[in-house]
MARNU-926756 format. One line per 5 residues: their letters; for each residue x, y, z of N, C-alpha, C. Coordinates in pm, 1 decimal. Last residue first. Layout:
a) X,Y,Z,X,Y,Z,X,Y,Z; ...
REM end
This chain:
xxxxx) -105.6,5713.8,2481.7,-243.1,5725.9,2625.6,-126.7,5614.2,2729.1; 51.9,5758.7,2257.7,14.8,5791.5,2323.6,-85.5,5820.1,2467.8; -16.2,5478.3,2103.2,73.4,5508.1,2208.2,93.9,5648.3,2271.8; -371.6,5332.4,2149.2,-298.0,5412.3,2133.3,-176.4,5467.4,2199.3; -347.8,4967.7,2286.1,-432.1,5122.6,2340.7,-318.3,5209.2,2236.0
xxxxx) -281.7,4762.1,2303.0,-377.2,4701.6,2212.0,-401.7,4886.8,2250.6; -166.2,4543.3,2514.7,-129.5,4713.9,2469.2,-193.5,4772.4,2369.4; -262.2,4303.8,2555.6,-242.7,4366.7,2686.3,-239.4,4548.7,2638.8; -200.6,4225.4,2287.0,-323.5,4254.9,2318.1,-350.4,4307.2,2433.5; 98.7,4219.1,2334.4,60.5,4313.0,2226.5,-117.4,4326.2,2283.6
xxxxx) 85.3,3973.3,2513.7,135.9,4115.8,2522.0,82.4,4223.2,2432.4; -65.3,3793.1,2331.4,-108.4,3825.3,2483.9,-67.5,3970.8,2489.5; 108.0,3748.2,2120.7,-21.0,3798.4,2119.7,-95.5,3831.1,2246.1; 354.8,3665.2,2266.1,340.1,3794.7,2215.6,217.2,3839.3,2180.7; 265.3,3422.3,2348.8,343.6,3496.8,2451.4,324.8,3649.0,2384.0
xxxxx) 189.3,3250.6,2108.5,48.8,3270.2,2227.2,138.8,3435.4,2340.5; 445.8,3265.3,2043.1,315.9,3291.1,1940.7,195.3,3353.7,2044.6; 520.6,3069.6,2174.2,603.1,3183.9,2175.7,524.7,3329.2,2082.3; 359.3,2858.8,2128.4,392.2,2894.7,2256.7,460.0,3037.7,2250.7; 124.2,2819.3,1818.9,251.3,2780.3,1919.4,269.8,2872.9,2046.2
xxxxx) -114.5,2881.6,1768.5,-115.4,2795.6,1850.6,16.0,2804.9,1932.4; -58.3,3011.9,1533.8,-172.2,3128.2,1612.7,-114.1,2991.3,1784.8; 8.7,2842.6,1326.5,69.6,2912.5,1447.4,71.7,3012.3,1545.4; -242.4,2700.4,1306.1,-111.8,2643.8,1375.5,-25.8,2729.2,1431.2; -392.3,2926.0,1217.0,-439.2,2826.3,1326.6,-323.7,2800.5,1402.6
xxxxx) -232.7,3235.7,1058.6,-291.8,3088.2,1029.8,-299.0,2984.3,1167.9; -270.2,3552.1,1185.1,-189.7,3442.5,1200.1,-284.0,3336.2,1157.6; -275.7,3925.2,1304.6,-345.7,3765.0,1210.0,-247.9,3653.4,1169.9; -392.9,4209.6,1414.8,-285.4,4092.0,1436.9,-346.9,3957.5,1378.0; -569.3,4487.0,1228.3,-529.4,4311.1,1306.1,-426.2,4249.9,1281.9
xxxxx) -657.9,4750.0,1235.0,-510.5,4669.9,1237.8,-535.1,4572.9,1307.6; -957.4,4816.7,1055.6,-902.7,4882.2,1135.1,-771.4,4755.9,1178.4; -1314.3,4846.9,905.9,-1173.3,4862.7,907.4,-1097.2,4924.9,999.0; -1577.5,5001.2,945.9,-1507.4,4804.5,966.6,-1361.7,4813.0,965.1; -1623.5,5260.0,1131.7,-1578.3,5188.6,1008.9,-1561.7,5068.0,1059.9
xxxxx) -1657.8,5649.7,1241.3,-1717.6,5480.2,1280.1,-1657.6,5417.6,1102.6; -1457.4,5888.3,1305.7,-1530.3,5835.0,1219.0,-1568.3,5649.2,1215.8; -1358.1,6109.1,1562.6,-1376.1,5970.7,1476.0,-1451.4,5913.0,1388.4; -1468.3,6477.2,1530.3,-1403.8,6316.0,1581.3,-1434.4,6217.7,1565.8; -1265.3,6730.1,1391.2,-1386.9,6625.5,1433.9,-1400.0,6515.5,1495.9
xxxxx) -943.7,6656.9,1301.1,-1060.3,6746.3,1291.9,-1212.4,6678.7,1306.0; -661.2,6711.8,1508.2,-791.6,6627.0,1456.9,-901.9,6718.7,1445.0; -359.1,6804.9,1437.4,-485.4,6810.2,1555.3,-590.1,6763.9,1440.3; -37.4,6694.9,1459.3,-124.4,6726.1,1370.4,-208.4,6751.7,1478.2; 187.3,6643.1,1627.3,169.4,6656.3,1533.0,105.7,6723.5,1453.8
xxxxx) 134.3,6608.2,1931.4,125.7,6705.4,1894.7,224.4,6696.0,1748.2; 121.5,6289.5,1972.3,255.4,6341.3,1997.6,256.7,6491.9,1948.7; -214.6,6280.2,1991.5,-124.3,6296.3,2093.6,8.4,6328.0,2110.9; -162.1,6320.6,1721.2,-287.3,6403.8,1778.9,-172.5,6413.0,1923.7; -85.6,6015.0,1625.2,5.5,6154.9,1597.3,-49.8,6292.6,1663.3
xxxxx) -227.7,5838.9,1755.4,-120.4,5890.3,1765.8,-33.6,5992.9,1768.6; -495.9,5899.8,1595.4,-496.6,5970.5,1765.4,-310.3,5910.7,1821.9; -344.1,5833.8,1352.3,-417.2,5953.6,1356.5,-432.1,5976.6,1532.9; -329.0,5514.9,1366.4,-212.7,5657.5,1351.3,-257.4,5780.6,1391.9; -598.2,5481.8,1481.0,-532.3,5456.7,1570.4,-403.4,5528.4,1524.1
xxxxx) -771.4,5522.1,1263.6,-757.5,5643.1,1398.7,-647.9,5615.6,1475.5; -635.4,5603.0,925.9,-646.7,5461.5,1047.5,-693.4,5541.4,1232.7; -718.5,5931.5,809.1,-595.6,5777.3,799.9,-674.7,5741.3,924.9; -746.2,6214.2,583.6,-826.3,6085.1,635.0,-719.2,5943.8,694.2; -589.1,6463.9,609.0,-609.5,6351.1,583.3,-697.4,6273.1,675.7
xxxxx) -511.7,6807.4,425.2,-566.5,6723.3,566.8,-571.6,6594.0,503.1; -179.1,6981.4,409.6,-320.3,6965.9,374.0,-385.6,6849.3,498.3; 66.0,7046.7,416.1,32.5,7005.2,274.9,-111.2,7024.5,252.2; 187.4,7044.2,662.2,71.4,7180.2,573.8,60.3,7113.8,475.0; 307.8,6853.4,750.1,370.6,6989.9,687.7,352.9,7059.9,695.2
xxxxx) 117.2,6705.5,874.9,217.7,6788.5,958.9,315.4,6884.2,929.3; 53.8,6595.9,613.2,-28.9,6685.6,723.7,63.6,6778.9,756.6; 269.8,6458.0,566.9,236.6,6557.4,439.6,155.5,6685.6,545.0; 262.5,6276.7,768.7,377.7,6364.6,787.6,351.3,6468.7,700.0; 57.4,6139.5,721.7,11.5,6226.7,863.7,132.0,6314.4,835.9
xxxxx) 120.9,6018.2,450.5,4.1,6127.9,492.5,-17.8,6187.6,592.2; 328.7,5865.4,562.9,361.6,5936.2,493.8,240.6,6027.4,523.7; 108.5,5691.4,703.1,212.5,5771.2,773.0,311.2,5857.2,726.5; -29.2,5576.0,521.3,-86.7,5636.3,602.8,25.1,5733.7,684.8; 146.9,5569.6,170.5,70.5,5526.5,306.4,37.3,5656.1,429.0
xxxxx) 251.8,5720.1,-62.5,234.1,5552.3,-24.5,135.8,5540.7,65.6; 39.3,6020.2,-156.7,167.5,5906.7,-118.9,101.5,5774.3,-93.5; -92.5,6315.2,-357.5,-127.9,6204.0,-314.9,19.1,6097.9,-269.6; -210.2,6614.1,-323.4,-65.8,6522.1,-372.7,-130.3,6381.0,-286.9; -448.4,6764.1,-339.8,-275.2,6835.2,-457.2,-193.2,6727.3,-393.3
xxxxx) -781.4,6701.5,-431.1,-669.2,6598.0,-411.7,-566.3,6695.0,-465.4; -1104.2,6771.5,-324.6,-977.3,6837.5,-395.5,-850.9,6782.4,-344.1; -1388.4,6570.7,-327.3,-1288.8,6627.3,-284.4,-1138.8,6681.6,-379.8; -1537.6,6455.0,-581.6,-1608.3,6527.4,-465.2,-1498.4,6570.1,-342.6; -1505.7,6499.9,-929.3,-1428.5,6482.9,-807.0,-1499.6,6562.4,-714.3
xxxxx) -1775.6,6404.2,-1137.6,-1655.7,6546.8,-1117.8,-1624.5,6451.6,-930.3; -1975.0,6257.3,-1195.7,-1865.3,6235.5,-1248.9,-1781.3,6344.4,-1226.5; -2226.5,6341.3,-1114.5,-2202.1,6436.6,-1210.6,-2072.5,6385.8,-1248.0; -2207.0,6231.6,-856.7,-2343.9,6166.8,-932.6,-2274.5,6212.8,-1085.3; -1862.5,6248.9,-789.6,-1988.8,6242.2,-730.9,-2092.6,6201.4,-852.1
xxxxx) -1538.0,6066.2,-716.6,-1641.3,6142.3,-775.9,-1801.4,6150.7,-761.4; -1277.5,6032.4,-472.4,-1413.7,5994.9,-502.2,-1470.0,6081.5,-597.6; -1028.8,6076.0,-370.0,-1032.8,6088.2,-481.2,-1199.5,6027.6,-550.4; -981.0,5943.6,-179.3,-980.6,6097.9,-118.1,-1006.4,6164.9,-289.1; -822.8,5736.0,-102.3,-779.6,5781.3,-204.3,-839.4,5888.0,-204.4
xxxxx) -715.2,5542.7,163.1,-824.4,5679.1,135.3,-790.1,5753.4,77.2; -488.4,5362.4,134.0,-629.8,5353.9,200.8,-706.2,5436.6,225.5; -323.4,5505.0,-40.1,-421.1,5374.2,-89.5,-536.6,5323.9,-34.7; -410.3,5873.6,-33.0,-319.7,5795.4,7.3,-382.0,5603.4,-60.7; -443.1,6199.5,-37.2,-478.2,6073.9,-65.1,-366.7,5996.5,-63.1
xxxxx) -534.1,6508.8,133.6,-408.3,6454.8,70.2,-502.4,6281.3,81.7; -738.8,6824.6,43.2,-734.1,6635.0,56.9,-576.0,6600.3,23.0; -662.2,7107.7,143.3,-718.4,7002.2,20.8,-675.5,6905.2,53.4; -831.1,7262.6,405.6,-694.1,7267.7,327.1,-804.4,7154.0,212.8; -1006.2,7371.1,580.5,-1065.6,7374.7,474.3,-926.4,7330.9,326.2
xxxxx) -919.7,7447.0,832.9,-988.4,7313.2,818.0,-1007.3,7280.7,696.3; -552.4,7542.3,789.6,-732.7,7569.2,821.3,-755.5,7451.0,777.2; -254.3,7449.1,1009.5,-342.7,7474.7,896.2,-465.1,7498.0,920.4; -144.2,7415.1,1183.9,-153.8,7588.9,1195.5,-263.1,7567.6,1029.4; -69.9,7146.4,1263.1,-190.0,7253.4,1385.7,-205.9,7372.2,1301.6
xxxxx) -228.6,6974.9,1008.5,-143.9,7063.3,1045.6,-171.5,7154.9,1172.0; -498.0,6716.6,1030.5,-442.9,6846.9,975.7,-292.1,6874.0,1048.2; -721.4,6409.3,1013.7,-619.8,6505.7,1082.0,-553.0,6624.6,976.6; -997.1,6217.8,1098.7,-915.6,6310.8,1002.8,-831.6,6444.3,1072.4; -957.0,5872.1,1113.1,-1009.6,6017.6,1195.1,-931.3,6110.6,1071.7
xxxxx) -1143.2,5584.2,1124.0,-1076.1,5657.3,1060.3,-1102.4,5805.2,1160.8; -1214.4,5198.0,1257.3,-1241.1,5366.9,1183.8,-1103.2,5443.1,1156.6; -1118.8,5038.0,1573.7,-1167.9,5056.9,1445.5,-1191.4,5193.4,1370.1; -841.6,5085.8,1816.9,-961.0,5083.2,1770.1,-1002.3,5087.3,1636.0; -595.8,4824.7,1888.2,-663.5,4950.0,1877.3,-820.1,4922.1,1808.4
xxxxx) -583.6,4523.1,1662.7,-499.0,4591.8,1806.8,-555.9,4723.3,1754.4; -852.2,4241.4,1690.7,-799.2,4329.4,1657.7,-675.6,4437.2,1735.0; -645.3,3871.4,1640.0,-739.1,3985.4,1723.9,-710.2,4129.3,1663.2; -710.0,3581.1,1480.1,-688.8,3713.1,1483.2,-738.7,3822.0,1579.8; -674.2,3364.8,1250.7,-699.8,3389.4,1358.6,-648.2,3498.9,1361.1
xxxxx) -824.2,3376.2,873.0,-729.8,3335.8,952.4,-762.9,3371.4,1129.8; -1017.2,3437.8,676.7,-987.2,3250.1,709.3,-884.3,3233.7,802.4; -1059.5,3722.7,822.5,-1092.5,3612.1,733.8,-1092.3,3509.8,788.8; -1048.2,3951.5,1075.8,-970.5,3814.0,1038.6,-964.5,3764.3,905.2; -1099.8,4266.3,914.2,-1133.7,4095.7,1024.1,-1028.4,4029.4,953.6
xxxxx) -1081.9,4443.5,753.3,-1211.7,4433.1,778.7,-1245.3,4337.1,917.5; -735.2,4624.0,751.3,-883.4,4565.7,726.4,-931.8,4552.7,816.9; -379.9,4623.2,752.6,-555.6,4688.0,757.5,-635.0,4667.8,700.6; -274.4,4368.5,948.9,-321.3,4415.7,820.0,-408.9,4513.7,856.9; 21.8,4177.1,1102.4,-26.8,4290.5,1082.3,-121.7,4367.9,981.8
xxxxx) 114.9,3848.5,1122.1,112.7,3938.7,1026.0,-1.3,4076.9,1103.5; 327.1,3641.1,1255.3,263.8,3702.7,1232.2,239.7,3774.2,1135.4; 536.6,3395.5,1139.2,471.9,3398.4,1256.1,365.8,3465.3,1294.0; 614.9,3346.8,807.7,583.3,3475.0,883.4,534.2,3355.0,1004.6; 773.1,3247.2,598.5,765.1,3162.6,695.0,732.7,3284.1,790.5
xxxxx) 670.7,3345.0,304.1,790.5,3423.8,395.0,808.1,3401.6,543.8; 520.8,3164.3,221.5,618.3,3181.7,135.7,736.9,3265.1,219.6; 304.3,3114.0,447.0,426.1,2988.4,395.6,554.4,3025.0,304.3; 202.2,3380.8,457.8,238.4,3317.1,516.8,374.2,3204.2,521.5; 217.2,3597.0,200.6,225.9,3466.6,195.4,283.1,3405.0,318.0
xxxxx) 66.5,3933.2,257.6,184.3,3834.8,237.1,169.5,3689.2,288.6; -141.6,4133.7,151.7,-113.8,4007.0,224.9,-28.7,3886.0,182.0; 18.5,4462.8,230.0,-100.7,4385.9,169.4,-104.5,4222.7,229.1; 202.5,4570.3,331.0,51.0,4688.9,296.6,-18.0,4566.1,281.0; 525.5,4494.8,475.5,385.3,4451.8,405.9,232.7,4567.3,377.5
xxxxx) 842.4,4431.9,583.6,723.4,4587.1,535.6,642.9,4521.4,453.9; 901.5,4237.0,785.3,862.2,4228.4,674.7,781.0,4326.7,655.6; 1117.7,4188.5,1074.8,1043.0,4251.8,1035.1,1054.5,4264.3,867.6; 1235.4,4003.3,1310.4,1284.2,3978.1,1174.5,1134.1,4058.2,1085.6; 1375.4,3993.6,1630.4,1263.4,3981.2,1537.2,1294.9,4036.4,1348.3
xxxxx) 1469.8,3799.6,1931.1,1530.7,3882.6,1810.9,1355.9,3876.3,1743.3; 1519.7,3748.5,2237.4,1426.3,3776.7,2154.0,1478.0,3852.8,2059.7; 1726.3,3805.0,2507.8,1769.4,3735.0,2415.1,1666.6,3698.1,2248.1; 1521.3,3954.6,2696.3,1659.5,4009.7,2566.1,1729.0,3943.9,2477.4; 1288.9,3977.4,2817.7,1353.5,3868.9,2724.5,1428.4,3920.0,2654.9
xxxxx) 1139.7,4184.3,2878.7,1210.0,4118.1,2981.9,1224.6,3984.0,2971.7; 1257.8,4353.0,2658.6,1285.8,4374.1,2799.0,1283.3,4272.0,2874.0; 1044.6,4264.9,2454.0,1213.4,4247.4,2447.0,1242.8,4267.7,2571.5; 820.8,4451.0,2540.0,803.5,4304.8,2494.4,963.4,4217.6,2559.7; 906.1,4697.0,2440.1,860.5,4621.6,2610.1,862.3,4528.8,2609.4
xxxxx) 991.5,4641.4,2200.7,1046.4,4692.7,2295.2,1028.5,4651.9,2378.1; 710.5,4603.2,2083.8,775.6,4518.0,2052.3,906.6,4558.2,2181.5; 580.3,4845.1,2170.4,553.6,4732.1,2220.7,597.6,4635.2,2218.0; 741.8,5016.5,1989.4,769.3,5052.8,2126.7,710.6,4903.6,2197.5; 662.6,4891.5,1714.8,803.0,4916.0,1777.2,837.9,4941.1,1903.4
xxxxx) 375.4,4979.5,1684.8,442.5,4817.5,1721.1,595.3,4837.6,1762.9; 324.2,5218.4,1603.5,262.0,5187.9,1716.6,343.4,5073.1,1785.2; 483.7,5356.5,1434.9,390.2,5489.8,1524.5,346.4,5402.6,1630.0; 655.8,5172.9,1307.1,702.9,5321.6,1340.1,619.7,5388.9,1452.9; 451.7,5003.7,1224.9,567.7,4986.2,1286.6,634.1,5088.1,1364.6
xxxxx) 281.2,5168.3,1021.6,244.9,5149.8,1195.7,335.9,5044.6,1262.4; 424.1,5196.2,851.7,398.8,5320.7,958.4,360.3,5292.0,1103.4; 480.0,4969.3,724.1,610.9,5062.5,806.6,563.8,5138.6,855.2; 290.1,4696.3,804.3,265.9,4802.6,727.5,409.1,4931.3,799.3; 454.1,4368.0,872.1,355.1,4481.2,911.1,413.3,4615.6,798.8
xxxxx) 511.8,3994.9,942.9,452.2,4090.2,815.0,379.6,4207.5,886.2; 749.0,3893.5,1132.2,608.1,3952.2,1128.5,637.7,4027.3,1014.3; 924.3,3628.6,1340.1,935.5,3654.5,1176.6,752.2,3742.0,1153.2; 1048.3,3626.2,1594.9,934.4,3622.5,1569.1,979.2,3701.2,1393.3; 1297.0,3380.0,1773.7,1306.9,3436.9,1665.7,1129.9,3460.6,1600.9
xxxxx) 1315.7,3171.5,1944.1,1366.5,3338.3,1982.5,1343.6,3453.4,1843.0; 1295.8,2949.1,1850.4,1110.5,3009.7,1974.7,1182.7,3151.0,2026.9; 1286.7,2841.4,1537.1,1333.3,2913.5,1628.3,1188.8,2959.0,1721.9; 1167.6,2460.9,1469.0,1108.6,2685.6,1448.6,1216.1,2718.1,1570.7; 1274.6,2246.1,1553.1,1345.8,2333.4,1458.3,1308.1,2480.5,1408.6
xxxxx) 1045.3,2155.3,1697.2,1188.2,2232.7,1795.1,1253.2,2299.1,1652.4; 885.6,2109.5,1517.7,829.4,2208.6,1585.9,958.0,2234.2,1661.9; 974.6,1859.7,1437.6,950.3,2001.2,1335.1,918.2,2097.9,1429.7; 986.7,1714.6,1646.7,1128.3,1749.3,1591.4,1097.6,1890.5,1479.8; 736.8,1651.6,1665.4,802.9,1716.2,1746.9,957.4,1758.8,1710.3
xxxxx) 712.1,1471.3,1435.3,662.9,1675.0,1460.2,700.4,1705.7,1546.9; 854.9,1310.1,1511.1,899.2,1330.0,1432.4,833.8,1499.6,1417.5; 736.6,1146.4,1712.2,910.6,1217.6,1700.8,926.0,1344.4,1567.0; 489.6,1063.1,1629.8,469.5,1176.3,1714.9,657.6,1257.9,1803.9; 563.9,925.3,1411.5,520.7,1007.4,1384.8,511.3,1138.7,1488.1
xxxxx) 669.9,687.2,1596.3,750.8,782.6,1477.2,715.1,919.9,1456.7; 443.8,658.9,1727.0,568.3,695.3,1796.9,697.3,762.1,1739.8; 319.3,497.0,1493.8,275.7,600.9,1549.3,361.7,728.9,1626.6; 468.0,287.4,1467.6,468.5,433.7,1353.7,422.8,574.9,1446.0; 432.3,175.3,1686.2,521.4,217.8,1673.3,563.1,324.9,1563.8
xxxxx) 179.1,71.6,1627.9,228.8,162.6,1759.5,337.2,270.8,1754.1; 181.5,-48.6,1401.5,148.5,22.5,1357.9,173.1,128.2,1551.0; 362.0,-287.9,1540.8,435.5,-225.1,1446.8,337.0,-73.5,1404.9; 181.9,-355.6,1717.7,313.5,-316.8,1774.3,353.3,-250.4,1650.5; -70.8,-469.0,1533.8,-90.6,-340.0,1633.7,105.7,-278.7,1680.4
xxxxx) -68.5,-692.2,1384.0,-42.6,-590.7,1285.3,-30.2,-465.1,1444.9; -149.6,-880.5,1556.6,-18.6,-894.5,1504.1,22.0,-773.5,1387.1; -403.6,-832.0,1583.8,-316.9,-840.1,1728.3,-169.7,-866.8,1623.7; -526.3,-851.7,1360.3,-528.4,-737.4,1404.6,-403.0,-680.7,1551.4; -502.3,-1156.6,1332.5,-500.2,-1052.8,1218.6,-431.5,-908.4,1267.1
xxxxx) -640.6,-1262.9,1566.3,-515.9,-1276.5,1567.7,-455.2,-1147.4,1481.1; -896.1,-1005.0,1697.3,-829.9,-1086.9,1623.2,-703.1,-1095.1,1598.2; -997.1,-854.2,2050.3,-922.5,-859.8,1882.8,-885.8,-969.3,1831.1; -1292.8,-800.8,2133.5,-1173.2,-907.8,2129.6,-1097.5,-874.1,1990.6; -1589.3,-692.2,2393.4,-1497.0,-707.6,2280.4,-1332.3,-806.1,2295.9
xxxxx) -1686.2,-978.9,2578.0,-1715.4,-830.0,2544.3,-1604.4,-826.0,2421.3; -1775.5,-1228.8,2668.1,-1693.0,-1148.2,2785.0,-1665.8,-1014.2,2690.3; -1918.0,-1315.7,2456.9,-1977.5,-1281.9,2603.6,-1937.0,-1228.8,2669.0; -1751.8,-1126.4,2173.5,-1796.9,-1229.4,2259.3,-1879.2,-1201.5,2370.9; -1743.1,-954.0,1913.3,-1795.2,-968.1,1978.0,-1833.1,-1091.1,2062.1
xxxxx) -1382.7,-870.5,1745.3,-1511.2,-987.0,1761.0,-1564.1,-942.8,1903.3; -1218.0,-722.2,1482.3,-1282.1,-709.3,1635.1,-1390.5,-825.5,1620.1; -1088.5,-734.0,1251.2,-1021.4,-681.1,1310.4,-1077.1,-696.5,1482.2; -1099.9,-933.1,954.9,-1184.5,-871.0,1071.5,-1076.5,-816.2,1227.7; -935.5,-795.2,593.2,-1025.6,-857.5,743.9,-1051.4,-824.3,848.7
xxxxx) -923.2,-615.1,453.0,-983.2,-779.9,391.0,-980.3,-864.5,505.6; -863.6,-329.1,426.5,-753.4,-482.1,449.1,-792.7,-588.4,431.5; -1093.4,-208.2,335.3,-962.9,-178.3,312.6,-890.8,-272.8,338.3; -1323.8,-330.3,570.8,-1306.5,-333.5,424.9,-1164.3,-330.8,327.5; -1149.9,-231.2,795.8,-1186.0,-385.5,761.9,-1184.1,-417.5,657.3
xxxxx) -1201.4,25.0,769.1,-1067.2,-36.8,775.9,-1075.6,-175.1,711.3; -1486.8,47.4,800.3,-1389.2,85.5,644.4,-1307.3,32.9,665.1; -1527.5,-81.1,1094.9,-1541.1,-133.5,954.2,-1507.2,-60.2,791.2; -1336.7,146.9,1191.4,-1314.5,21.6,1189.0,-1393.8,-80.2,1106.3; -1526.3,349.6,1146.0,-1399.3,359.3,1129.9,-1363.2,249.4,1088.3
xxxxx) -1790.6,266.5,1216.2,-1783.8,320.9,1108.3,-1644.9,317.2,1022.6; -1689.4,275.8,1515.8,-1786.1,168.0,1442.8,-1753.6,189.7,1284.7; -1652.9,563.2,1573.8,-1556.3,413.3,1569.6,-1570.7,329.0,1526.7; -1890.6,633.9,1528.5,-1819.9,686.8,1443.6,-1675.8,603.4,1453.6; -2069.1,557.7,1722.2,-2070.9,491.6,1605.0,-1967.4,543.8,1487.4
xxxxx) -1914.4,701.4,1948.6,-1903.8,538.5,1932.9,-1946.8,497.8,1795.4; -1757.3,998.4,1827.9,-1932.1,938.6,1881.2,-1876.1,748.5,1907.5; -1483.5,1186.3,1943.5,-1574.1,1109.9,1835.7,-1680.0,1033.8,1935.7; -1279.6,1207.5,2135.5,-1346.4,1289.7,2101.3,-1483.4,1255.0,1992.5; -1121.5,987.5,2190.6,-1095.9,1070.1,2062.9,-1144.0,1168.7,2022.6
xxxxx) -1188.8,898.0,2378.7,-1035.1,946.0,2390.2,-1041.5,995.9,2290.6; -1452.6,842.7,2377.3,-1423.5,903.7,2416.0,-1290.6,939.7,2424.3; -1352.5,629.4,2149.4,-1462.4,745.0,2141.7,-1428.2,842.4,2228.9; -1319.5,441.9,2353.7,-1215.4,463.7,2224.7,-1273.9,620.5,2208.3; -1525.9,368.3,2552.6,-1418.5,437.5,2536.2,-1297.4,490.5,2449.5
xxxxx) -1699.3,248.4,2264.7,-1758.5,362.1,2382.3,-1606.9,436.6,2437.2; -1539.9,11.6,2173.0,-1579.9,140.7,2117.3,-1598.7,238.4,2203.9; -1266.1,-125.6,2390.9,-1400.9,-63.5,2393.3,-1462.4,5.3,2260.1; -1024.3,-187.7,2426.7,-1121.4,-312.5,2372.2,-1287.8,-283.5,2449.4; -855.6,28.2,2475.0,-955.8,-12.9,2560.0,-1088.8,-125.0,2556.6
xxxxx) -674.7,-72.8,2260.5,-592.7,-41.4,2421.1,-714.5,-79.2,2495.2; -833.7,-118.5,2011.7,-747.6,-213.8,2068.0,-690.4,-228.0,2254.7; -908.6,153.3,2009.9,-1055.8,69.1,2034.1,-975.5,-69.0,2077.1; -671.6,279.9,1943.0,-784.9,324.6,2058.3,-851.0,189.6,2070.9; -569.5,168.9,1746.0,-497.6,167.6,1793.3,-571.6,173.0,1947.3
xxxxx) -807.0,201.1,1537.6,-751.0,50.7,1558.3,-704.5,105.8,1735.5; -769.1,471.2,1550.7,-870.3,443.7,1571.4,-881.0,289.2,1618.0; -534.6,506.4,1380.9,-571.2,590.8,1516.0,-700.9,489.4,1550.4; -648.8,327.1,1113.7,-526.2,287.2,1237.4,-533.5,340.1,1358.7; -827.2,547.6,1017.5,-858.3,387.9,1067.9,-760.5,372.6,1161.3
xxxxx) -630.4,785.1,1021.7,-760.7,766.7,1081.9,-814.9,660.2,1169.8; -433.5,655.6,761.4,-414.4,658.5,946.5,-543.2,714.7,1036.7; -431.8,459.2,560.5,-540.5,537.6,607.1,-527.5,550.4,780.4; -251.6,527.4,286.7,-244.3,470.9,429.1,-337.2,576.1,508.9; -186.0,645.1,79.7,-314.2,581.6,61.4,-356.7,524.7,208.7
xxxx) 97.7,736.5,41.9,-32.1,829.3,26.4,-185.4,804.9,12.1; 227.1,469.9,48.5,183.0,598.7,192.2,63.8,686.2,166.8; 60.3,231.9,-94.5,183.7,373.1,-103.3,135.3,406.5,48.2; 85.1,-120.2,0.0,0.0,0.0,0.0,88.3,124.6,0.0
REM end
């Protein structure tokens, strides 16, 4: 039989219902229903061409068949459970590999990452400037940082608050012209096809736009959480206040390694700080 046909399910399942020459308790070690052991073990059956369990008076029984195939399939097993464990010591547990956007590296994650480091100095990190969504598997990320809507298909909490705020120059008037940026191109047209705001320069990102602000260039729409940053390091001053939205910086990670240990240590922290750095 190839490997890629080896039905380890069945076998897990052999392996259970053999130790406690129970269905009912097999089940329960597995989390599964009793008839779903039932179910197991006769596909198996089918698949190998014989009987694996007999019902006597004194209760279940394995067959010779089955009693002479169990040590060796134990023992895969024991392989198998060396063997991820060996994948999982080979991730560095000092080393956090994160996909994030450079501004809000700059305005929010760098100082938390800091505290973080303190009282683990031996913690290195390996930062990936991302806007968009980088390939987990392709750039072996641990985390990732995005602006948007949610999670998706991945795990995730949000850090700070949701929406947008709009900020200025302290000495500018309210009435400057739109600076645009990718996440608020600020460049909308109205019913008549004419531009419903006045765009004189548009950049990369959100933190380029608070600095165009902080020129005078003009005002911007960005993330609240840059925006009541920069408010608080007397940058810019806000005009109005906050604007409600789905969008806003999640920490996001695929299952598995939303799971690991060193994984679980920084999402704690970071969600402990999860507050504008200024406050």
């Amino acid at each position: 039989m190839k490997r890629t046909h080896l039905p380890l399910n069945g076998l897990r399942v052999l392996d259970a219902a053999a130790r406690h020459l129970s269905f009912t308790r097999a089940a329960d070690e597995l989390a599964v229903t009793p008839a779903a052991v039932g179910q197991q073990i006769r596909a198996l059956e089918d698949l190998l061409g014989v009987i694996l369990f007999r019902r006597t008076s004194k209760g279940l029984e394995l067959t010779d068949e089955a009693a002479a195939g169990l040590d060796a399939i134990r023992e895969g097993f024991l392989h198998f459970e060396e063997g991820v464990q060996a994948i999982q010591a080979g991730q560095s547990s000092h080393v956090y590999t994160i996909a994030c956007p450079r501004d809000f590296f700059a305005a929010w994650l760098s100082a938390r990452l800091a505290a973080f480091r303190n009282d683990s100095p031996h913690l290195r990190f390996a930062l990936i400037g991302s806007d968009g969504e980088t390939d987990f598997a392709e750039a072996n990320l641990d985390l990732a940082v995005r602006w948007c809507d949610g999670p998706g298909d991945l795990e995730g909490i949000p850090l700070g608050p949701e929406g947008t705020l709009v900020v200025v120059g302290p000495d500018v008037a309210d009435s400057a012209p739109w600076i645009a940026w990718p996440g608020d191109p600020a460049g909308e047209v109205d019913a008549h096809g004419e531009s419903a705001r006045e765009v004189h320069i548009s950049v990369g990102d959100a933190g380029t736009a608070i600095s165009a602000a902080a020129a005078g260039l003009g005002r911007v729409r960005v993330p609240r959480l840059l925006g009541e940053a920069a408010v608080a390091a007397g940058r810019v001053r806000a005009l109005g206040e906050p604007e409600p939205g789905r969008r806003g910086y999640w920490l996001v990670a695929p299952v598995p390694q939303w799971r690991q240990k060193k994984v679980k240590a920084l999402v704690a922290a970071l969600q402990q700080a999860a507050d504008p750095i200024g406050d």
